[in-house]
Structures are given as C-alpha cells and as structure tokens.
C-alpha positions as CSV (number, residue, x, y, z in Angstrom):
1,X,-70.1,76.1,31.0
2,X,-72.2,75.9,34.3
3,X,-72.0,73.2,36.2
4,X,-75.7,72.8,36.0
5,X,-75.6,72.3,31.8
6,X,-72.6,70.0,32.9
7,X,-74.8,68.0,34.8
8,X,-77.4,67.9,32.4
9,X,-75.2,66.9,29.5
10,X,-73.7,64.0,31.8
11,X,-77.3,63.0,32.2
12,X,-78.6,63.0,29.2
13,X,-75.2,61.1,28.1
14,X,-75.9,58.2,30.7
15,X,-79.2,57.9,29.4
16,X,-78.3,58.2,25.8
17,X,-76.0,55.3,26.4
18,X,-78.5,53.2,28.7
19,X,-80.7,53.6,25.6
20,X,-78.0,52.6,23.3
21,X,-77.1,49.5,25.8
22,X,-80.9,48.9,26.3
23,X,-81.0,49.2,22.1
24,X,-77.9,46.8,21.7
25,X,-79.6,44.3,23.3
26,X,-82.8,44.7,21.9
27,X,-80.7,45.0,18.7
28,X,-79.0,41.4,19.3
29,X,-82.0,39.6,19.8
30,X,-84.2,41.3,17.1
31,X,-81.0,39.7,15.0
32,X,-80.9,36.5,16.6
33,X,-84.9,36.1,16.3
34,X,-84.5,37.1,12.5
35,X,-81.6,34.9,12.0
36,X,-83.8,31.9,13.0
37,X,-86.6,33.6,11.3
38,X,-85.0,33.3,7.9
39,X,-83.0,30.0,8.9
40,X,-87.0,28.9,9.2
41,X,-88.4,30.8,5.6
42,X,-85.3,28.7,4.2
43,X,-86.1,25.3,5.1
44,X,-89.7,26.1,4.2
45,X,-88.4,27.2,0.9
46,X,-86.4,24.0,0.8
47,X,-89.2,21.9,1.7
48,X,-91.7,23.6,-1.1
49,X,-89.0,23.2,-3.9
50,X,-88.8,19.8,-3.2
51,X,-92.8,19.3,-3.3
52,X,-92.8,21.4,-6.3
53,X,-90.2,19.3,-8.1
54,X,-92.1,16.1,-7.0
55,X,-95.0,17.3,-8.1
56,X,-93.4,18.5,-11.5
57,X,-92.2,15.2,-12.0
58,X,-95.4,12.8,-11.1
59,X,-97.1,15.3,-14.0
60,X,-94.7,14.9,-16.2
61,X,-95.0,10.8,-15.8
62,X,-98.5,11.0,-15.8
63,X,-98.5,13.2,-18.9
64,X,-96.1,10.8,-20.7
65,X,-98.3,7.8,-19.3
66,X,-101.3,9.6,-21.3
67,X,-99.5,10.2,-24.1
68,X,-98.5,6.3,-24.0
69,X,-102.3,5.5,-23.5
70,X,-103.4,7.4,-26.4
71,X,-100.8,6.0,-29.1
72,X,-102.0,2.8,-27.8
73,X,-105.6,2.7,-28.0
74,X,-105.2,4.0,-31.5
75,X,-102.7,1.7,-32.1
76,X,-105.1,-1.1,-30.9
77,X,-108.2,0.6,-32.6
78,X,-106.5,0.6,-36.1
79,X,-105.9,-2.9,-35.7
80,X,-109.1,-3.7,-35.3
81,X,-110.2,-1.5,-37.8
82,X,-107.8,-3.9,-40.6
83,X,-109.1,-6.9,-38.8
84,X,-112.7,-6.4,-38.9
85,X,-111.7,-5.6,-42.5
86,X,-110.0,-8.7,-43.1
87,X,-112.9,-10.5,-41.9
88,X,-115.4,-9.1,-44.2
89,X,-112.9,-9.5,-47.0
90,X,-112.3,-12.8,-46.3
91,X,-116.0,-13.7,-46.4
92,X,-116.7,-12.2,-50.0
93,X,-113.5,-13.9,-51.5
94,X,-115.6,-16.9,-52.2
95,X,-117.5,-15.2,-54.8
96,X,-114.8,-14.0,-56.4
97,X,-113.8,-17.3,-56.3
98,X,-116.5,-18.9,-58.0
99,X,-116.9,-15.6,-60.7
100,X,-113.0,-16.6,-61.5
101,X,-113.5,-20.1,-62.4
102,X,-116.6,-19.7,-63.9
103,X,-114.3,-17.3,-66.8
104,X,-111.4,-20.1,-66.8
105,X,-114.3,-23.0,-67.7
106,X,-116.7,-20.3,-70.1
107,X,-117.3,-21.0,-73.6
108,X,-116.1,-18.5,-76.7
109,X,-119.4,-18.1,-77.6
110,X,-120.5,-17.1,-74.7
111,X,-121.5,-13.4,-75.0
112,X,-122.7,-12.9,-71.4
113,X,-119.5,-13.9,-70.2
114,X,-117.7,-10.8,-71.5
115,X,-120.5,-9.2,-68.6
116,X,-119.2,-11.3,-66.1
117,X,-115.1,-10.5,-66.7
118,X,-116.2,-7.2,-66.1
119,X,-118.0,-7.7,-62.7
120,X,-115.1,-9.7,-62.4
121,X,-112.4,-6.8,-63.1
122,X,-114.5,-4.1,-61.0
123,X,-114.8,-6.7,-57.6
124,X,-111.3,-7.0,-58.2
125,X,-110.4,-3.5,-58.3
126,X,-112.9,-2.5,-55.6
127,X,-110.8,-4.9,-53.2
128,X,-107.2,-3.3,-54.5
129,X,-108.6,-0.2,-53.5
130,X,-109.4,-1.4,-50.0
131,X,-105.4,-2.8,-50.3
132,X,-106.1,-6.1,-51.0
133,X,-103.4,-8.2,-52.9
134,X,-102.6,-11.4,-54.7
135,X,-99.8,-13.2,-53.2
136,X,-97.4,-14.2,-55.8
137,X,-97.2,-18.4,-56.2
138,X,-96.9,-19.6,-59.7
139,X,-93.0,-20.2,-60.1
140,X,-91.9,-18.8,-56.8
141,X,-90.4,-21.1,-54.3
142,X,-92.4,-22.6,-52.1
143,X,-93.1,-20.5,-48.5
144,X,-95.2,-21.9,-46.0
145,X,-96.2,-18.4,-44.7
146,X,-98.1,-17.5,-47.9
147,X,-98.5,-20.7,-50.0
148,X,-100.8,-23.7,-48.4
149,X,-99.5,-27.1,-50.6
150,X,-102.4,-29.5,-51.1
151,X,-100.1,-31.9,-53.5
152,X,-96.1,-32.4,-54.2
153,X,-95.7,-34.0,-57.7
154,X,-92.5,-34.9,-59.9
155,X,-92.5,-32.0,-62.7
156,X,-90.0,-31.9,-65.6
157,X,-88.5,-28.5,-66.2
158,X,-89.1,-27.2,-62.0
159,X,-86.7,-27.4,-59.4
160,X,-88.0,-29.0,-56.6
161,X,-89.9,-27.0,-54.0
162,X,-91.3,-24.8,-56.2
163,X,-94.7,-23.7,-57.5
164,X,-96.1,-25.6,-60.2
165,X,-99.4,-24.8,-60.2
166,X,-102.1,-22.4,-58.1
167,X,-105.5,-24.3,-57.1
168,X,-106.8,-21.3,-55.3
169,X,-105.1,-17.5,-55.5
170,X,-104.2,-16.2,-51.9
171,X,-104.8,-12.8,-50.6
172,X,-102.8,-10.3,-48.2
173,X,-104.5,-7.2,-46.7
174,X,-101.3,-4.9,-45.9
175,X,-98.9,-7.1,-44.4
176,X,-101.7,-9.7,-43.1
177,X,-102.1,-12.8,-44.8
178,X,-105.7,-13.0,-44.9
179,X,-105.5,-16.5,-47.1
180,X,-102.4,-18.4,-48.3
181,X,-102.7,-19.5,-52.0
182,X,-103.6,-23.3,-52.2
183,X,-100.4,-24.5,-54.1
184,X,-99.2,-27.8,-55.7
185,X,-95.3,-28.3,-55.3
186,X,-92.5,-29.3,-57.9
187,X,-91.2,-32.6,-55.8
C-alpha cells in the first residue's frame, strides 16, 4: 500500500471514530432524555388510571344511587296509590253498611229486598276485586290490631277474650287495616 492510502485510511479511521465518540454521546443522552421521557408517559399513565378508576367508581355510585331513587319513588308512588285507595274505600263502606243491615232487619215478604241482596252481593264483589277483605271476628280471639271492642260481657259457652258478637264488620285492603271490626268480648 502507499503511504498516501495509509494516510487516508488513518484519516478516515480517526474520523470514523470521532463520529462514533461524537455518536456515543449523542447516543447516551438521546437514552438518558428517553429514559426520563418514558419515566414521564409513565406517571402520566399512572396518574390517568387513577382518574379513570375514580371516575369509574363515582359512575358507578351514582348509577346505583339512581337505581336506589327509582325503586324508591315507585316504592313511594305505589303506596300512595293503595292509600288514596283506602281512602275512597273507606268512604263508601258506609253504604254498604247501611245496605247490610237494612237485609238483617227486612221482612219475608219483602220482594224488593231480594233487589237489594243483589246490589248488596255485586258492591261487595266489586270491592273484593279491588282486594278488599273482611277481617275475621266472630269466634276468633280477641286482637286489638283488627278488632275495636265497644262492650266485654259474661257469655256462657265462650272463653274469655273472645269474640262474641260483630256490631260492625272490619275491612283490610292488602295488609292495611282500613277499619277494625267493632266487636263485643266474651269477659
């Protein structure tokens, strides 16, 4: 080889390695600025999953809250529903009332009476269908959540603190009293 192609070679090696040097360090701190870089996209990350799964979780609540809401005010509008129901009820039971005792006092010869057990029968059916029912009193023991006593008197043949006898019948709409019976008690 010539010494001047040995020359150039020699050059061109010290500059290939000045660029490799020149690269290295280059090299280094393009890594070290990436490192921190992604050191940086990872607490971001961090910091979004976290929002994200506070986030999840106050949906979640309020979703639940809604749902919570919703059984609730049809919980509360049902109840109204049976208690405006209850009301009206209780304001016709009156009549039937009156149409009952007016078949207990009637006459055999009354024909027109026959009319009125009828009326009697269908008001009485109408109101089962609306789920009203007669609370049980005649012979049952005496319970101050359905039965109202307007008289304790010494019966023969009945224990003591049972029915003897229903003044008035009572009425429950579902589980609702909506008017004890008016009982008198076996002393």
């Amino acid at each position: 080889m010539t010494e001047k192609k040995k020359h150039e070679q020699e050059e061109e090696f010290e500059e290939n390695k000045a660029e490799a040097v020149a690269t290295s360090d280059d090299t280094s701190s393009d890594v070290k600025q990436l490192s921190t870089e992604i050191e940086l996209l990872k607490k971001h990350l961090t910091e979004a999953e976290s929002k994200t799964s506070e986030y999840k979780d106050s949906w979640l609540r309020s979703q639940a809250e809604f749902q919570n809401y919703r059984k609730r005010i049809e919980r509360d509008h049902e109840m109204m529903h049976i208690s405006m129901k209850g009301d009206i009820i209780k304001k016709v039971l009156p009549v039937l009332d009156d149409l009952e005792r007016a078949l207990q006092n009637r006459s055999v010869e009354d024909s027109w009476a026959n009319g009125i057990e009828l009326v009697v029968r269908k008001f009485q059916n109408i109101l089962g269908s609306e789920g009203l029912k007669t609370i049980a009193a005649l012979g049952v023991e005496f319970d101050p959540n359905f039965h109202e006593a307007i008289s304790h008197e010494p019966a023969d043949g009945a224990q003591s603190g049972y029915v003897i006898g229903v003044v008035q019948n009572g009425y429950m709409l579902g589980e609702r009293v909506i008017r004890p019976a008016m009982v008198r008690v076996a002393q």
